[in-house]
Structures are given as C-alpha cells and as structure tokens.
C-alpha positions in Angstrom: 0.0 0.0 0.0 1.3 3.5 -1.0 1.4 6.2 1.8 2.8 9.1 0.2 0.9 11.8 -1.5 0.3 11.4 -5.2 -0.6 13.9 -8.1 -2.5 12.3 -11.4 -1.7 15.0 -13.9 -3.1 15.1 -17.4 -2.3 16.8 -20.0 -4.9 18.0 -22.6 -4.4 18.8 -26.0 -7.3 20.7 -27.0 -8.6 22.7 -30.3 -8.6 26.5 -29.0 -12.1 26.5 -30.1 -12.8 23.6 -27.2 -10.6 24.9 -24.7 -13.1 26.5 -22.4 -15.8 23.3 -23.5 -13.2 21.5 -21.6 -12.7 23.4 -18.5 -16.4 23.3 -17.9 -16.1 19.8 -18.1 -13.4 18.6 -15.8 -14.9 21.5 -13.6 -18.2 19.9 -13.0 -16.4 16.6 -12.9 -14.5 17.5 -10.1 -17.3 19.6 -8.5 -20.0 16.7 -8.5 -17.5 13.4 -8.0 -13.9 13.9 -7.5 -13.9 16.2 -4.5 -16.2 13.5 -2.8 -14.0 10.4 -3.7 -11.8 9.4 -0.4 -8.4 10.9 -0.1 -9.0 14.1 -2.2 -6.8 16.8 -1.7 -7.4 18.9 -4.6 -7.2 19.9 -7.8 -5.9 22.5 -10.0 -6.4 23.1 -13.6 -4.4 25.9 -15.8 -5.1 26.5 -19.6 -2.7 28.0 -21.8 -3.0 31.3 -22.9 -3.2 30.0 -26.5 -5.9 27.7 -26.1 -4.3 24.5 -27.0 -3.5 22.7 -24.1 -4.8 22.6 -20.2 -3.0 20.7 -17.5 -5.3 19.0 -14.4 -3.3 18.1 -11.6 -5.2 16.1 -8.7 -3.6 15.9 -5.4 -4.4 12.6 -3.5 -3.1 11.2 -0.1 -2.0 8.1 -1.9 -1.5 6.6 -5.2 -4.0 3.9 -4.1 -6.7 6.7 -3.4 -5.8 8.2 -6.9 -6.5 4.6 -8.7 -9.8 3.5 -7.0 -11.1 7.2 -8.4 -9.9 6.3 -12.0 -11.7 3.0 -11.9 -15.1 4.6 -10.2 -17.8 4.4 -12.8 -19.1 8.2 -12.2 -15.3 9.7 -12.6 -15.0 7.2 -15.6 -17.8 9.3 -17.0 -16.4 12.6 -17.2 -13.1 11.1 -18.3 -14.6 9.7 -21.3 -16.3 13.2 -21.9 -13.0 15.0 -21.1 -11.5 13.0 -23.7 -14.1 13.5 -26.5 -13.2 17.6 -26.1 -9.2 17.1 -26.0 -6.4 14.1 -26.1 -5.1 13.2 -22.7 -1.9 12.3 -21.8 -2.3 11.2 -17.7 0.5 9.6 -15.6 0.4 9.6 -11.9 3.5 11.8 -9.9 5.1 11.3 -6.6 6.8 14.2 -5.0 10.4 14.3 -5.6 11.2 18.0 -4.3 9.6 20.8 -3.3 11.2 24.4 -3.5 9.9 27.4 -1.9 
C-alpha cells in the first residue's frame, strides 16, 4: 500500500475553439465526483494562454486513493467526456522535491 501523497496529472491537448468546453467539463467533474472520492486533496487546472493545451493536476493522499477514483464508474464518466473535447496524456506523480 502506497502512503505518500500522489498527483494524477493530465495533459490536454485541445482545439482553442474547445478549450473552455473543456474546463467546464473537468470543472463539474470534479465539483459533482472527484472532490467527494476518499483521499482528495485537490485539484488544479491551468489552460494556456493559447488555447491548445490545459494541465489538471489532482492531489491525493496516496496513489492507491488516486486509482480507486480512475476505476469509479461516475469519474470514468467525465473522463470519457474530457477525452471527446481534447487528447489526454495522464500519468500519476510522486513528490520528488519541493522548492519554496
């Protein structure tokens, strides 16, 4: 069992026309499932200034709390609706330094 905290970041690539189509979505995603999935921490999402890409980075206490959220029907939803708006490109993070 993994005990340290974990980031599952995505990278969108998006048509500049779907950019904010895509926001909405993974907004609303994480407003009506994620943030109630055990071990959320948070999430952040930041959309370039050209349109083409946005980056979602959930924080969770553990990888394992990271995995049982991908593999929950209801987040699988908005996945699948994230991915018809842009192409993904997830991977899951540990922490390896943090500078101040």
């Amino acid at each position: 069992m993994d005990t340290q905290p974990t980031a599952f970041i995505t990278v969108f690539d998006v048509d500049p026309e779907r950019q904010h189509d895509l926001l909405d979505v993974l907004q609303e995603g994480a407003d009506q499932v994620i943030r109630h999935r055990p071990g959320f921490i948070g999430i952040s999402l930041f959309a370039s200034q050209d349109g083409r890409r946005i980056i979602n980075v959930a924080r969770w206490e553990t990888a394992d709390a990271a995995a049982a959220t991908r593999d929950d029907p209801d987040a699988a939803t908005y996945s699948a609706r994230a991915a018809a708006l842009g192409s993904p490109v997830p991977g899951v993070f540990s922490l390896a330094a943090d500078i101040r």
